[in-house]
C-alpha positions as MATLAB code, in Angstrom:
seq = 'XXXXXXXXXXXXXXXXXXXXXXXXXXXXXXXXXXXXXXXXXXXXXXXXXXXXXXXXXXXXXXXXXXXXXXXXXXXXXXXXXXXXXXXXXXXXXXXXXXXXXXXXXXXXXXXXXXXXXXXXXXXXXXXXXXXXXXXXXXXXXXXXXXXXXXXXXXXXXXXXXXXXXXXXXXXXXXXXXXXXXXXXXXXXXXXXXXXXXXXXXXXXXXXXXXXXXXXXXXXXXXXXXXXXXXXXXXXXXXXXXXXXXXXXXXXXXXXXXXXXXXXXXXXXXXXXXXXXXXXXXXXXXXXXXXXXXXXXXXXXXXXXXXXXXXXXXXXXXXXXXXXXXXXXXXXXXXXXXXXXXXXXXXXXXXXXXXXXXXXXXXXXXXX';
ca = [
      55.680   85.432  -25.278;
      52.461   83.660  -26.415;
      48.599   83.200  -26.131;
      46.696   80.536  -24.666;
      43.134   79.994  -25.532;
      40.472   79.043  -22.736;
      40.233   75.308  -24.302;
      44.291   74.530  -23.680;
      44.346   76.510  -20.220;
      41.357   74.160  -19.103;
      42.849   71.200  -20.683;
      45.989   71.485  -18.696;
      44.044   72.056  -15.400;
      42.341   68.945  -15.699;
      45.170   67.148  -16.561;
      47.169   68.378  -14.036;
      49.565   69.753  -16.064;
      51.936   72.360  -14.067;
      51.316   76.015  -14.778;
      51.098   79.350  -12.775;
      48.261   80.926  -13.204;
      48.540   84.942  -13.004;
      45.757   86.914  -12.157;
      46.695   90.486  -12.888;
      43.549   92.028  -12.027;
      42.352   94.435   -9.288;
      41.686   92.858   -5.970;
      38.042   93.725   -6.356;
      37.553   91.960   -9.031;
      39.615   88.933   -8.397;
      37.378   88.138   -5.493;
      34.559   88.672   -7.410;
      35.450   85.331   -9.626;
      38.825   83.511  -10.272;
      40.584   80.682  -12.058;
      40.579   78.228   -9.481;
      44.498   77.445   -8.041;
      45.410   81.209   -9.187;
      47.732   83.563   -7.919;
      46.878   87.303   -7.368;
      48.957   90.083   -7.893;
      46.865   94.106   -8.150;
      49.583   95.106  -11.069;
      46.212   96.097  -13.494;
      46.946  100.175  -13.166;
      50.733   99.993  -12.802;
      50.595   97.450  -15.941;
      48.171   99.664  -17.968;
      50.954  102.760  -17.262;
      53.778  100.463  -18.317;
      55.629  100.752  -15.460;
      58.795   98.176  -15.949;
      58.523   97.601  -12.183;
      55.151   96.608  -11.998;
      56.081   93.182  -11.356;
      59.641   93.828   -9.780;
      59.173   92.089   -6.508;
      56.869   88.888   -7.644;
      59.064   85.439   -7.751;
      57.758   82.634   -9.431;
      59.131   79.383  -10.040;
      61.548   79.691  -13.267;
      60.705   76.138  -14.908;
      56.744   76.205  -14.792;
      54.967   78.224  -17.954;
      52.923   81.148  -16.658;
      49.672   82.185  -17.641;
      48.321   85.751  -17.097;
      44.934   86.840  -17.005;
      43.382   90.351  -16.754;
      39.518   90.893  -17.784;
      39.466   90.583  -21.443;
      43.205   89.541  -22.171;
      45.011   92.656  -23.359;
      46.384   94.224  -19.765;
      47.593   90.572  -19.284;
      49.634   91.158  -22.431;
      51.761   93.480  -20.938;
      52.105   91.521  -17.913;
      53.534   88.065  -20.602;
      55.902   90.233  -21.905;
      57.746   91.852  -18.531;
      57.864   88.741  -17.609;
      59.077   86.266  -20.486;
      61.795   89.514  -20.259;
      62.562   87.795  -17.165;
      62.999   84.843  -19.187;
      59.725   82.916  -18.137;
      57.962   81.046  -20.369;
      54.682   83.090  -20.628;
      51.484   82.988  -22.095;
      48.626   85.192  -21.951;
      44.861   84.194  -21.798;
      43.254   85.276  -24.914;
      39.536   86.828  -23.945;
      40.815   86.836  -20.311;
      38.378   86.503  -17.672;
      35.595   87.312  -20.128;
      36.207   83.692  -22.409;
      37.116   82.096  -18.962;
      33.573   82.306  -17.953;
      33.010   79.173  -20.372;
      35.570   76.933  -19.099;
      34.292   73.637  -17.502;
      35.785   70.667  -15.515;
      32.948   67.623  -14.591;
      33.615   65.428  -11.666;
      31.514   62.064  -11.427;
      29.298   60.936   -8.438;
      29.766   57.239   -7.263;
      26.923   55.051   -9.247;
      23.671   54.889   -7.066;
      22.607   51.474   -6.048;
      20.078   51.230   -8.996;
      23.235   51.591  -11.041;
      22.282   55.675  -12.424;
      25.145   57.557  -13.194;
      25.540   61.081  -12.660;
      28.004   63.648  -13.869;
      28.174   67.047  -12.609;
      29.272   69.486  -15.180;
      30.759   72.587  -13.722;
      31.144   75.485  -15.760;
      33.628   76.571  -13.233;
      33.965   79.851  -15.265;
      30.932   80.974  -14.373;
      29.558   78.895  -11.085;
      27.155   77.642  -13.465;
      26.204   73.547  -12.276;
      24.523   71.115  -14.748;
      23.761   67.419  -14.812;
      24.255   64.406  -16.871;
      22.472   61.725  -15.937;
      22.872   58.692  -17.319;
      20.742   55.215  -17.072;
      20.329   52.311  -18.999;
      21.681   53.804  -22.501;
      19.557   57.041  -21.936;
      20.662   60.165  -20.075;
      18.835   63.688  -18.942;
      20.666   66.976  -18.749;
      19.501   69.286  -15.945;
      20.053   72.727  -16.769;
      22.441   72.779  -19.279;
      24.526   76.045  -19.392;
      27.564   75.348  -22.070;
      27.577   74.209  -25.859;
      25.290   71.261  -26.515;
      28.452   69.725  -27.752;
      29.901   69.322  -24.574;
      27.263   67.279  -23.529;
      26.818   65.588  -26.464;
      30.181   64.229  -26.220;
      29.979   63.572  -22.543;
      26.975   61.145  -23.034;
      28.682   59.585  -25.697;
      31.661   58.650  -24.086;
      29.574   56.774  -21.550;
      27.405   55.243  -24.134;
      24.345   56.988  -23.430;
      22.142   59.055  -25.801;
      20.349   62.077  -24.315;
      16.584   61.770  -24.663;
      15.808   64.046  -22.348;
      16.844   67.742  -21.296;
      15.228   69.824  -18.299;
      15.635   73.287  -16.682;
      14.974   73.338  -13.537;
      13.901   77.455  -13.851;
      13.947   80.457  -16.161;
      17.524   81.448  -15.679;
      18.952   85.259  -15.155;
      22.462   84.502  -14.793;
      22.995   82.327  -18.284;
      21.542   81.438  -21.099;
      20.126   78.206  -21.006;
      21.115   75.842  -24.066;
      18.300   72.947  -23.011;
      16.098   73.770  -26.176;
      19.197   73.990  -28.300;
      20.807   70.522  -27.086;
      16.968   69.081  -26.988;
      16.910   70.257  -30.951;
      20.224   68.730  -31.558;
      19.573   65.240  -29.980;
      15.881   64.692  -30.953;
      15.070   64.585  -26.913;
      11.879   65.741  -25.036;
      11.958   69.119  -23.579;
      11.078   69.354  -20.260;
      10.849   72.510  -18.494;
       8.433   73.560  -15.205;
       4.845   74.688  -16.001;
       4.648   78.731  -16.565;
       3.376   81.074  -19.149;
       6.755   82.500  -19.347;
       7.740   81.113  -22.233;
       7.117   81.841  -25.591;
       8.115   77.981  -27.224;
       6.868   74.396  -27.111;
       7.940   72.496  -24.427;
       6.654   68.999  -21.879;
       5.521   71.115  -19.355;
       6.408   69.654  -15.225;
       4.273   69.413  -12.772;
       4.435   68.684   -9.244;
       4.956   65.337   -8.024;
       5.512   64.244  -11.841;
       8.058   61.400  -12.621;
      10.267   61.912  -15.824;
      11.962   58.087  -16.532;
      15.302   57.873  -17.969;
      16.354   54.444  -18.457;
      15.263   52.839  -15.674;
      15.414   55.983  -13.257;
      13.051   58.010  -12.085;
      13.271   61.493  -11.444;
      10.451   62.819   -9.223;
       9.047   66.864   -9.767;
       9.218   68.970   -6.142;
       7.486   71.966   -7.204;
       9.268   74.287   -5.211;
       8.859   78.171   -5.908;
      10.512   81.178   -4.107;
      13.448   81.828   -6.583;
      11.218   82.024   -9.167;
       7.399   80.597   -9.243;
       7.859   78.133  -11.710;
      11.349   76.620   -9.565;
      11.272   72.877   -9.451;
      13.414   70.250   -7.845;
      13.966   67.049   -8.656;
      14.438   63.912   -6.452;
      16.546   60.456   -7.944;
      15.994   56.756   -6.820;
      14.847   59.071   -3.753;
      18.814   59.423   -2.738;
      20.029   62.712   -4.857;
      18.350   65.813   -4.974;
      19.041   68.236   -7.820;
      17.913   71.783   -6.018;
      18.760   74.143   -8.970;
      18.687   77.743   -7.487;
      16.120   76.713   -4.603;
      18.527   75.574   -1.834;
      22.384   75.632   -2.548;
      25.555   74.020    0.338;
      25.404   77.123    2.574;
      22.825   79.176    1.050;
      19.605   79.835   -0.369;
      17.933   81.765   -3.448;
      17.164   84.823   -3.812;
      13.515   85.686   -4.073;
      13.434   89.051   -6.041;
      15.046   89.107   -9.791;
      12.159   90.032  -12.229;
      10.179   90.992   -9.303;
       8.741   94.760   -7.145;
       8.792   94.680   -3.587;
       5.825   93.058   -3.008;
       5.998   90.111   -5.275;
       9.592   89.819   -3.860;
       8.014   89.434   -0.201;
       5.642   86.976   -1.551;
       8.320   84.798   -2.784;
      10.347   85.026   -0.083;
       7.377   83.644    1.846;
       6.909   81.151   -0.811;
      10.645   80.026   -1.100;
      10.691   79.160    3.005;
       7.489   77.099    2.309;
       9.205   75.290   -1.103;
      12.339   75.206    1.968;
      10.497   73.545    4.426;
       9.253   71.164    2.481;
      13.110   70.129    1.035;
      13.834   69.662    4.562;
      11.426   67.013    5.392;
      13.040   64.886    2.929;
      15.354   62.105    4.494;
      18.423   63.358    6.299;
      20.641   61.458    4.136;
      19.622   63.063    0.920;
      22.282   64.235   -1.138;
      21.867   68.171   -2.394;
      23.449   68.813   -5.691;
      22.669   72.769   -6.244;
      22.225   74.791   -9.628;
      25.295   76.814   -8.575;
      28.344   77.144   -6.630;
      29.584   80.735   -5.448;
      33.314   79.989   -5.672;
      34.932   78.320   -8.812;
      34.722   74.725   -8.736;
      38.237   73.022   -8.385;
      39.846   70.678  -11.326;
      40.164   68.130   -8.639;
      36.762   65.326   -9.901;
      35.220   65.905   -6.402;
      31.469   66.545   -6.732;
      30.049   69.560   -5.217;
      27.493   68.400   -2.676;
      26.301   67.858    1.075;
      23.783   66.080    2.796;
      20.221   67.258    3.347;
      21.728   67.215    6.907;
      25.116   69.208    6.571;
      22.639   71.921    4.742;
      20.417   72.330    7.312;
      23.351   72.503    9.427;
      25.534   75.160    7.281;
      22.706   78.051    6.842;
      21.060   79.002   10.332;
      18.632   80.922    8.487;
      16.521   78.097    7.665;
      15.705   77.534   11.764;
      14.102   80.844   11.580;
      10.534   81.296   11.705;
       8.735   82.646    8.464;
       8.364   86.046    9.077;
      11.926   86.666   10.580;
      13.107   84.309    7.544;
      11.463   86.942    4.843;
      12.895   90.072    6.715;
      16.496   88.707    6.676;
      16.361   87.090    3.567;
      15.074   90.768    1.664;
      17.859   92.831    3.650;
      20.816   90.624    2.454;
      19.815   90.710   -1.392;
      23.269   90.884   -3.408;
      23.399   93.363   -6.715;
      21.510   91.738   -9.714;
      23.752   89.058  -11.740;
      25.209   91.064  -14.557;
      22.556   91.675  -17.558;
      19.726   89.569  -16.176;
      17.212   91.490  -17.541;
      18.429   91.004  -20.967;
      19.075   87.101  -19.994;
      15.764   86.528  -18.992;
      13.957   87.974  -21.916;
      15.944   85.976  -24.434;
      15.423   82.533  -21.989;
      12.051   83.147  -22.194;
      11.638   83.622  -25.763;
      13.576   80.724  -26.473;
      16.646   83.098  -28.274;
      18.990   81.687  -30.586;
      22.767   81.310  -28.302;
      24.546   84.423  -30.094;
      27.886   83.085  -31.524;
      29.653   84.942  -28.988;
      27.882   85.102  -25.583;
      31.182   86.107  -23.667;
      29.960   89.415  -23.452;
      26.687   88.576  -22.098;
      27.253   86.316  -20.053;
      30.685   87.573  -18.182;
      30.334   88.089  -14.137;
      30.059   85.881  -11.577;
      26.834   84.564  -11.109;
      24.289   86.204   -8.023;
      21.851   83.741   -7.417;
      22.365   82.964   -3.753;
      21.912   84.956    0.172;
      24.142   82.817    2.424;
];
C-alpha cells in the first residue's frame, strides 16, 4: 500500500493511463463532486469502524492499480490497505477530495478563422473554467482560478507571453489568482468597473475592446450575478459568459446580497440575459463554470448561443415570472463565500494552502 499525490493521479488521467478510481465516500457527498471516471462504493462508516468486510463484496479488476479517495485522505487509508490485503496494487489519494479540488485537465478549441487560439483550462476539481487565449505571440487569461504557474507554462508551450489577465467578476466560489499571475508576468490587469475592490487595476467598461495580438475581445456589461458581471465577445464567434449564462443554466442573483437587492438582480440578470440572446445564433458559449467535473477526454465544454436557449426554458419566461422562479430555486451558498469574497476584493495574498478554503463544489448556477 501507497500514496498518490493529486499531481500523479491527474497526470495519469490525462494520459490515459489505466487506474480505478475508488471513491469511498458517502453517497451524499459523492454526488456533491467526484473524480471524473470514478467508481462509488458508501464503505466511509463501515471503513471508519474497521470492519474487515467493508469491502467484501466489491470486485475490481486484479491487474489495474487502484486509487481510493475519501474527503481528506485518511478513511481512504483504510480502504488501500483491505484491499492491497486482497493483493491489489493500491494507492491512496493524499489530501483526498480536499487537494483534488485543484486538479486540472485543459482541452483546446479548434483555431478561429482569424487564427486565435483558445484553451480552456478546467480545474475539474472544483468546476472552476478559465481561459487562455492566445494570438499573435500574446495571450489573455480569463478568470484564472489555479497557480499562475500553470498558466505560465501553458502560454509558454504555445509560444505566447501573457500580457493580459481579466476576471470576468468578483468571485465567491475561488480565489481568483488574476492579480497574482498579472504580477508575475508584467501584464495589464483588467477587471470590470466597481468600487469593490480595494487594488489598482484597468478598469472595463461596456462595449470596451481589450486587443491581444491581433484579437479583439469586446466588453458585454452584463450584471445580475453580480453588478459588476461582464462578458466578453471574440472575433464576434466565442463568447466567454463567466457566471452570467452557463450550458443549461443561469447565475444566481443573490450571494453578497438581502432580499431586495437579490430581486433587483434577478431583474437585472434577465435584462444582461436578453441581451446575450440577441447575439448571433451561432455564437459559441464558453461559461465560467461547469456543475459536473469536466472529463480528461480534450473536448471543450461549450454549446451554441442556440443549444442554450434551447437547454434552459427559463429564459422564454417573461421577467416577472423569470425573477419569481429564479429566487425560489436558489441552491445553499458555495462553501465559505463570505470569507472568499472579502479576500477577492481586497486583493489577498493566495494562502500557501487554500485546500481548506476552497474545498466544495462550486454553487454558482439555478438550472
Amino acid at each position: 500500500m501507497q500514496t498518490i499525490d493529486v499531481t500523479t493521479l491527474r497526470r495519469w488521467l490525462a494520459e490515459g493511463q489505466p487506474v480505478t478510481v475508488l471513491d469511498i465516500r458517502q453517497t451524499a457527498d459523492h454526488a456533491d463532486w467526484a473524480i471524473p471516471g470514478s467508481i462509488h462504493v458508501d464503505a466511509y462508516h463501515a471503513l471508519k469502524a474497521h470492519d474487515p468486510q467493508a469491502l467484501a463484496g466489491l470486485a475490481l479488476p486484479p491487474a489495474i492499480p487502484v486509487v481510493t479517495v475519501c474527503g481528506a485522505g485518511k478513511v481512504s487509508l483504510i480502504a488501500a490497505e483491505q484491499l492491497a490485503a486482497r493483493g491489489h496494487t493500491v494507492y491512496s489519494l493524499e489530501g483526498g477530495m480536499q487537494a483534488w479540488s485543484l486538479a486540472w485537465n485543459t482541452a483546446a478549441l479548434p483555431p478561429l478563422t482569424s487564427g486565435t487560439q483558445v484553451i480552456q483550462v478546467r480545474r475539474t476539481g472544483k468546476g472552476c473554467l478559465s481561459y487562455l487565449i492566445g494570438s499573435a505571440g500574446q495571450a489573455l487569461v480569463l478568470d484564472a482560478a489555479l497557480d499562475p504557474a500553470i498558466y505560465q507554462e501553458l502560454a509558454a508551450a504555445q509560444g505566447w507571453r501573457i500580457t493580459a489577465v481579466a476576471d470576468t467578476h468578483v468571485h465567491a466560489d475561488h480565489l481568483s489568482r488574476a492579480r497574482a499571475l498579472a504580477a508575475a508576468t508584467g501584464a495589464t490587469l483588467y477587471l470590470p468597473a466597481t468600487e469593490r475592490l480595494d487594488y489598482p487595476f484597468t478598469p472595463i467598461h461596456d462595449g470596451m475592446p481589450i486587443t491581444v495580438g491581433t484579437a479583439i475581445l469586446r466588453a458585454i456589461h452584463t450584471p445580475g450575478h453580480t453588478w459588476e458581471s461582464t462578458s466578453f465577445q471574440l472575433d464576434q464567434q466565442l463568447l466567454f459568459t463567466g457566471d452570467t449564462l452557463f450550458l443549461a443554466a443561469v447565475g444566481r442573483p443573490d450571494l453578497e446580497a438581502q432580499a431586495a437587492e437579490a430581486q433587483q438582480r434577478a431583474s437585472a440578470l434577465y435584462r444582461s440575459l436578453q441581451r446575450l440572446l440577441a447575439l448571433p445564433a451561432t455564437t459559441l458559449v464558453l461559461p465560467g463554470h461547469t456543475s459536473a467535473p469536466a472529463p480528461f477526454d480534450g473536448q471543450p465544454l461549450m454549446a451554441t448561443l442556440a443549444e442554450v436557449a434551447a437547454a434552459i426554458p427559463r429564459l422564454r419566461l417573461p421577467e416577472a415570472a423569470f425573477v419569481e422562479t429564479l429566487l425560489a430555486a436558489l441552491p445553499p451558498t458555495p462553501p465559505n463565500h463570505q470569507q472568499i469574497v472579502t479576500m477577492n476584493q481586497q486583493g489577498a495574498p493566495i494562502p500557501a494552502d487554500v485546500t481548506p478554503l476552497e474545498a466544495g463544489a462550486n454553487r454558482c448556477a439555478i438550472a
